[in-house]
C-alpha positions in Angstrom: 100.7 157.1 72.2 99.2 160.5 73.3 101.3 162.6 75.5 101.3 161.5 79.2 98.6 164.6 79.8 96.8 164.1 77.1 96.4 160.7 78.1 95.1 161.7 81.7 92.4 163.8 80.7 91.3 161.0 78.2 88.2 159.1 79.1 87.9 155.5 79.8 87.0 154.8 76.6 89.0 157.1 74.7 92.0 155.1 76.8 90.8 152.0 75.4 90.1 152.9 72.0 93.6 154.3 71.9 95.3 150.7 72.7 92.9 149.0 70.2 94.2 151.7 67.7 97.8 150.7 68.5 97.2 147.1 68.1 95.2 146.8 65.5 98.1 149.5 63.4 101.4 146.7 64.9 98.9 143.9 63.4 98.4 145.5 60.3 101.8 146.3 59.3 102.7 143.0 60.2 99.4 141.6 57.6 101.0 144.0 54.8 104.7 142.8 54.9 103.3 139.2 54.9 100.9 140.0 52.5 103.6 141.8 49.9 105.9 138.6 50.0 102.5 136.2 49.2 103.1 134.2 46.5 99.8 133.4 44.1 97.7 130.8 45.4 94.2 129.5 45.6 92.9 132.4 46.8 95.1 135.5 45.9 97.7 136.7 43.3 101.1 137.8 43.9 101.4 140.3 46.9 97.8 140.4 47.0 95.9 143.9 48.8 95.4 144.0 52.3 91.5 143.1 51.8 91.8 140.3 49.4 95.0 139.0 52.0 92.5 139.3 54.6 89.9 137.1 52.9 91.5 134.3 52.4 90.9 130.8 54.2 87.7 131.1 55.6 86.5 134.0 54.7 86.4 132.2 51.0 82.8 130.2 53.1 81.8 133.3 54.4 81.3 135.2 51.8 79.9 132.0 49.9 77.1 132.1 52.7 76.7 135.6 52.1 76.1 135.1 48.5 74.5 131.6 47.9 73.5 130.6 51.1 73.7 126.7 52.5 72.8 123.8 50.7 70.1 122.2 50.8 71.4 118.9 49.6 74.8 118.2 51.7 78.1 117.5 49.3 79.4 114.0 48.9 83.2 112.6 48.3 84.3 110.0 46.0 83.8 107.3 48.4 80.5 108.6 49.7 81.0 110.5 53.0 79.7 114.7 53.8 82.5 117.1 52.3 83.1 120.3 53.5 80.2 122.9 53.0 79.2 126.1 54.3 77.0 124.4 57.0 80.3 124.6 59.3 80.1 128.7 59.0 77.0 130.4 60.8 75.1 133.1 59.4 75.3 136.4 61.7 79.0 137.1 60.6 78.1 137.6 56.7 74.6 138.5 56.9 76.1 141.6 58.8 79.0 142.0 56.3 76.2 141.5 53.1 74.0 144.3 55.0 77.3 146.6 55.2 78.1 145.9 51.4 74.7 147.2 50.0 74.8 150.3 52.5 78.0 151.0 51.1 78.9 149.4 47.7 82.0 148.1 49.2 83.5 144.8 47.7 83.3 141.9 50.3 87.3 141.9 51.6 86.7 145.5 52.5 83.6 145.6 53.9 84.1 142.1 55.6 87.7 143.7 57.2 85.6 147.0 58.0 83.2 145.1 60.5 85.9 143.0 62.0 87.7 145.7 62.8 85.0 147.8 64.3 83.8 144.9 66.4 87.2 144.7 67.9 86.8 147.9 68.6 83.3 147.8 70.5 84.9 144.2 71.9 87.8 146.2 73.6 85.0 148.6 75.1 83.3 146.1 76.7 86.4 144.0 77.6 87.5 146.7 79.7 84.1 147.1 81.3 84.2 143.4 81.8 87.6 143.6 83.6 86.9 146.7 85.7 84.2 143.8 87.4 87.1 142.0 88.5 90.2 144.5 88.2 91.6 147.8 89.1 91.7 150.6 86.5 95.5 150.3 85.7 95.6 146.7 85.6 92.1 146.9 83.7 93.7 148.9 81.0 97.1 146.9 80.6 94.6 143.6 80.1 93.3 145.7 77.1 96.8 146.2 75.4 97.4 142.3 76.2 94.0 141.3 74.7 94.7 144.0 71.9 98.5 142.9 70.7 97.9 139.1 71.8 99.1 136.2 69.4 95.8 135.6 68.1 94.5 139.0 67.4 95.3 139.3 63.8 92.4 137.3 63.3 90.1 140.1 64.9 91.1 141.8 61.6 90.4 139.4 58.7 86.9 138.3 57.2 86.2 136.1 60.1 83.8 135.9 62.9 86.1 136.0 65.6 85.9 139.8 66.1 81.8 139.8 66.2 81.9 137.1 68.8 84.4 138.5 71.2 81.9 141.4 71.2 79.3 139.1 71.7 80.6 137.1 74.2 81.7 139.7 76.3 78.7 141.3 76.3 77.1 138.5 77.4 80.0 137.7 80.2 79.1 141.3 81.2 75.6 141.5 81.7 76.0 138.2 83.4 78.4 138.6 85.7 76.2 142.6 86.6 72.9 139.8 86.7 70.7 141.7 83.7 69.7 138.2 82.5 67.3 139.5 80.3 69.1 141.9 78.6 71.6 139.0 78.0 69.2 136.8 76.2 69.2 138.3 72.6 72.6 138.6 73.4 73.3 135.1 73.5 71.2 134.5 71.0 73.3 136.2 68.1 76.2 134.9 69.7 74.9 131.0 69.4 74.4 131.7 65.3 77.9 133.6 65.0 80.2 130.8 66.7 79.6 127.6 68.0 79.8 128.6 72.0 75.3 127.9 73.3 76.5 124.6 74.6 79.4 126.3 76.4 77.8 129.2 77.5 75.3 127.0 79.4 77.5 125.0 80.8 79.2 127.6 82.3 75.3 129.7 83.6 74.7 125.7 85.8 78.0 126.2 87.1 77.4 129.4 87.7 73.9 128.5 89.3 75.6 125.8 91.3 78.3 128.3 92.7 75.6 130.7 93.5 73.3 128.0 95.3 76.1 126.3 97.2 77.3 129.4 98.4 74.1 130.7 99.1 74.0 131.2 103.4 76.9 133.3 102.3 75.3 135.5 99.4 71.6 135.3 100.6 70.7 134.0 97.3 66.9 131.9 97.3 65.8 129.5 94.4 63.8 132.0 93.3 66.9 134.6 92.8 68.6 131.6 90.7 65.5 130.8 88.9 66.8 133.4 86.0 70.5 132.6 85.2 68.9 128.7 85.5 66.3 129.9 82.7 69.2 131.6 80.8 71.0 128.0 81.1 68.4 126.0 79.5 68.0 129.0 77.1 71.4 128.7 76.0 71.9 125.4 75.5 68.6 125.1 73.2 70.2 127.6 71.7 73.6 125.6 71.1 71.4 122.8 69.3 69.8 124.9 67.0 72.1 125.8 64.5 72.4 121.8 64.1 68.7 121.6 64.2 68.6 124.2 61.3 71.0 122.1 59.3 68.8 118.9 60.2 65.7 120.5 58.7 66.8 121.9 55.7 69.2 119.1 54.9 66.8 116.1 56.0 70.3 114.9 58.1 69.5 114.5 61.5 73.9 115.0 61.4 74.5 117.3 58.6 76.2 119.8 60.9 78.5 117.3 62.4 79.2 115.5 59.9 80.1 118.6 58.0 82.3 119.3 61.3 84.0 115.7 60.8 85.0 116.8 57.2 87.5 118.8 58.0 89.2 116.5 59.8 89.0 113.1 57.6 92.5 114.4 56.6 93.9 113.8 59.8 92.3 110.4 61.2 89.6 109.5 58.7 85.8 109.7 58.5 83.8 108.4 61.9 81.5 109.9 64.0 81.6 112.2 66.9 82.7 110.9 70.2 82.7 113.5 72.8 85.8 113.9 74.6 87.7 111.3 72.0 89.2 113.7 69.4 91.8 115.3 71.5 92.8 111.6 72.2 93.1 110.8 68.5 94.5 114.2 67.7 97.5 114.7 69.8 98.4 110.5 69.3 98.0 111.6 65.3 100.2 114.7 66.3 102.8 112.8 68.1 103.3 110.3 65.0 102.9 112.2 62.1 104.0 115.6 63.6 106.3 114.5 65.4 107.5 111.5 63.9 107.2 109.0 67.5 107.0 105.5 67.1 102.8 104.8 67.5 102.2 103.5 71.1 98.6 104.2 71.8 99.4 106.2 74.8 100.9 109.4 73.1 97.0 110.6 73.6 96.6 110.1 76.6 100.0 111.7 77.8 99.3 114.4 75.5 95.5 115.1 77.0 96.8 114.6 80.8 99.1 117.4 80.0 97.2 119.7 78.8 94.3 119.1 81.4 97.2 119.7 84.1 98.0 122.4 82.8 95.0 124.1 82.3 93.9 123.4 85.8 97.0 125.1 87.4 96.7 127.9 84.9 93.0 128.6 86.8 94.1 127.6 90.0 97.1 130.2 89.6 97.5 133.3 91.5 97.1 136.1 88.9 94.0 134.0 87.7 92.3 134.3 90.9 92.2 137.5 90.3 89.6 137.3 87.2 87.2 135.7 90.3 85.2 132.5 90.2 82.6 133.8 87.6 85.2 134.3 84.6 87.0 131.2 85.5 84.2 129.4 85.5 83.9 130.5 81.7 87.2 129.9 81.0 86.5 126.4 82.7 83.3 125.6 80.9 85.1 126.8 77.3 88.1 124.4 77.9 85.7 121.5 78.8 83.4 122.4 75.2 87.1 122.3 73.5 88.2 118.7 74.5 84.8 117.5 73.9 83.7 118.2 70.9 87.0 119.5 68.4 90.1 117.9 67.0 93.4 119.6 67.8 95.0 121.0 64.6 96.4 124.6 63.3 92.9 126.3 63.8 92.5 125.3 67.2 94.9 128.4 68.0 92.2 129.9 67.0 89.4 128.0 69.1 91.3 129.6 71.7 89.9 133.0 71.0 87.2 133.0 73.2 89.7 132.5 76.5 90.5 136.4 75.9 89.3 137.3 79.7 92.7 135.3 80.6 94.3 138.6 79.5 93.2 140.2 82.7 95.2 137.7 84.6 98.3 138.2 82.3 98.0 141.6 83.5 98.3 141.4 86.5 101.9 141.1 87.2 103.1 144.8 87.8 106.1 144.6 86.7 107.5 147.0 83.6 110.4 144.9 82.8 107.6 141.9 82.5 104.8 143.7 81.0 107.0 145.1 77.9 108.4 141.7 77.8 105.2 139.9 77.3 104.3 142.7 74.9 106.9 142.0 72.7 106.1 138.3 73.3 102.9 138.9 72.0 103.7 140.6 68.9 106.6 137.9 68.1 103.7 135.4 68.6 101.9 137.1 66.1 104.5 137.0 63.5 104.6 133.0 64.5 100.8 132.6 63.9 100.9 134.8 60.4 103.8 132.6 59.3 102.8 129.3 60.2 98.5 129.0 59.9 97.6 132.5 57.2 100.6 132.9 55.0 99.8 130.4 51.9 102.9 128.5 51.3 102.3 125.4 49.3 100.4 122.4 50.4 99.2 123.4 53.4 98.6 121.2 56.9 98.2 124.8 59.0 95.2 126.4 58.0 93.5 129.5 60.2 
């Protein structure tokens, strides 16, 4: 950390860029030593390089899409049902990283880690910009090192498209939330075809219309000032159902996309077909009997969902929350909503989770230095957890990324 004057005549963003430097060097030292006791595996040899360590998992599909593309004819198991394909991964992630290789040469693990790790970069930029909406400078800046050391951040450093949708997605919460809906629109548009989050994102511009309009004696908003986040809605969510659309027309399945969703999780519960707002039900009673090993009752799902709705509620209704303001707790509702609707609780929902990164603001609110350099070291303990338990290869496998 630059010396304490130093660090006052840094700008903003040299402040920020600074934290995201220091989290991003904790992470990878933490990658390396995991990565020099890595035994060979599907992926990787023994105490494989940082970028091949990097690439595993996932990144494996990515770089198959960057490569060969999707299929045009969907896969099939033995007894007849969609197996997983590279319809699940959208395309912005390693058409960028492809682009990147033939400007450079570089192999894919490098150049895939190199634009991870530079939209974390921007991401943290614009997070802080994003909190300074809602936050004072101080507490702005500790919400950086929270979102830049949290649990989940090694994956803004491996060949995923975690790191290019923060970027996006807080761009998008930004020019929101400063009401240049226009500029947001292409925004949103890379965003839809990076990570599944259209149908979310519009979800949470009618809430944010509804706010606006119900609250409008007090704002002075008119239809007509509404008429643009509204368009932005509709906008959105069109664009949430295209990437299934594209998969439809290419494929000639009217569900190739979900189905190829479903895949993943026939290991759990079985092929079936989507049920909104089911999975979590099924999950967390599969959870409780194969995880851990309660009698089947039926109700294990329900108890399970009721929790985590309660506590998800209190979490927004909290006091430190309330200081994010309705608009970014209306995303963080609208997010939490797309989760138990559409996606089955497992290892990688951690890292569903991503896109709840503006709840670091309200982790940083609490002033304390005895709390803040405890939930630091929290955080980097976390991510030694995570590495362990859903990136490390160890065997067969029920915790992947």
């Amino acid at each position: 950390m630059p010396s304490p004057k130093l660090w006052t005549n840094l700008r903003w963003w040299g402040r920020v860029l600074v934290i995201a430097a220091a989290g991003r060097l904790i992470t990878t030292v933490l990658l390396l030593l995991f990565a020099n006791a890595q035994a060979a595996n599907a992926w990787t040899g023994t105490s494989p390089s940082y970028p091949d360590f990097a690439s595993m998992w996932d990144g494996r599909w990515y770089e198959i899409v960057a490569f060969s593309g999707y299929p045009t004819e969907l896969p099939t198991t033995a007894d007849g049902h969609v197996g997983e394909n590279a319809w699940a991964f959208m395309p912005v992630y390693p058409a960028v990283v492809r682009i990147l290789m033939g400007l450079t040469g570089a192999d894919w693990g490098t150049a895939a880690v190199t634009v991870s790790v530079l939209a974390t970069f921007a991401g943290a930029l614009v997070f802080y910009r994003l909190m300074r909406l809602v936050l004072d400078e101080s507490t702005a800046l500790f919400s950086v090192v929270v979102f830049s050391v949290a649990p989940l951040s090694p994956i803004l450093q491996v060949a995923y498209a975690e790191s290019l949708h923060v970027l996006l997605l807080a761009s998008a919460l930004y020019l929101v939330l400063t009401r240049r809906y226009l500029a947001a629109l292409p925004v949103i548009a890379a965003m839809c075809f990076t990570r599944p989050s259209g149908l979310a994102f519009s979800l949470f511009l009618v809430l944010y219309v509804l706010m606006r309009w119900f609250r409008r004696r007090a704002t002075g908003d008119t239809p007509r000032a509404l008429l643009a986040p509204f368009s932005l809605a509709v906008v959105s969510g069109l664009l949430g159902l295209a990437w299934p659309a594209t998969a439809w027309a290419v494929t000639g399945s009217l569900t190739a996309y979900t189905d190829t969703e479903l895949a993943w999780r026939s290991a759990y519960i079985g092929h079936g077909h989507l049920l909104p707002f089911a999975p979590w039900f099924q999950g967390l009673e599969w959870w409780a009997s194969n995880g851990l090993g309660l009698p089947p009752s039926g109700w294990w799902g329900v108890a399970g969902v009721t929790l985590v709705v309660t506590l998800a509620v209190l979490g927004l209704l909290s006091r430190p929350a309330r200081r994010l303001g309705v608009d970014l707790r209306l995303w963080l509702a609208s997010y939490l909503i797309y989760l138990l609707a559409v996606f089955f609780p497992q290892s990688s929902t951690f890292r569903l989770l991503v896109p709840l990164f503006p709840a670091a603001g309200a982790f940083a609110v609490p002033t304390s230095r005895l709390y803040r350099i405890t939930l630091v070291l929290a955080c980097i303990a976390g991510q030694v957890g995570w590495i362990a338990i859903a990136w490390r290869v160890d065997g067969y496998d029920w915790t992947p990324p």
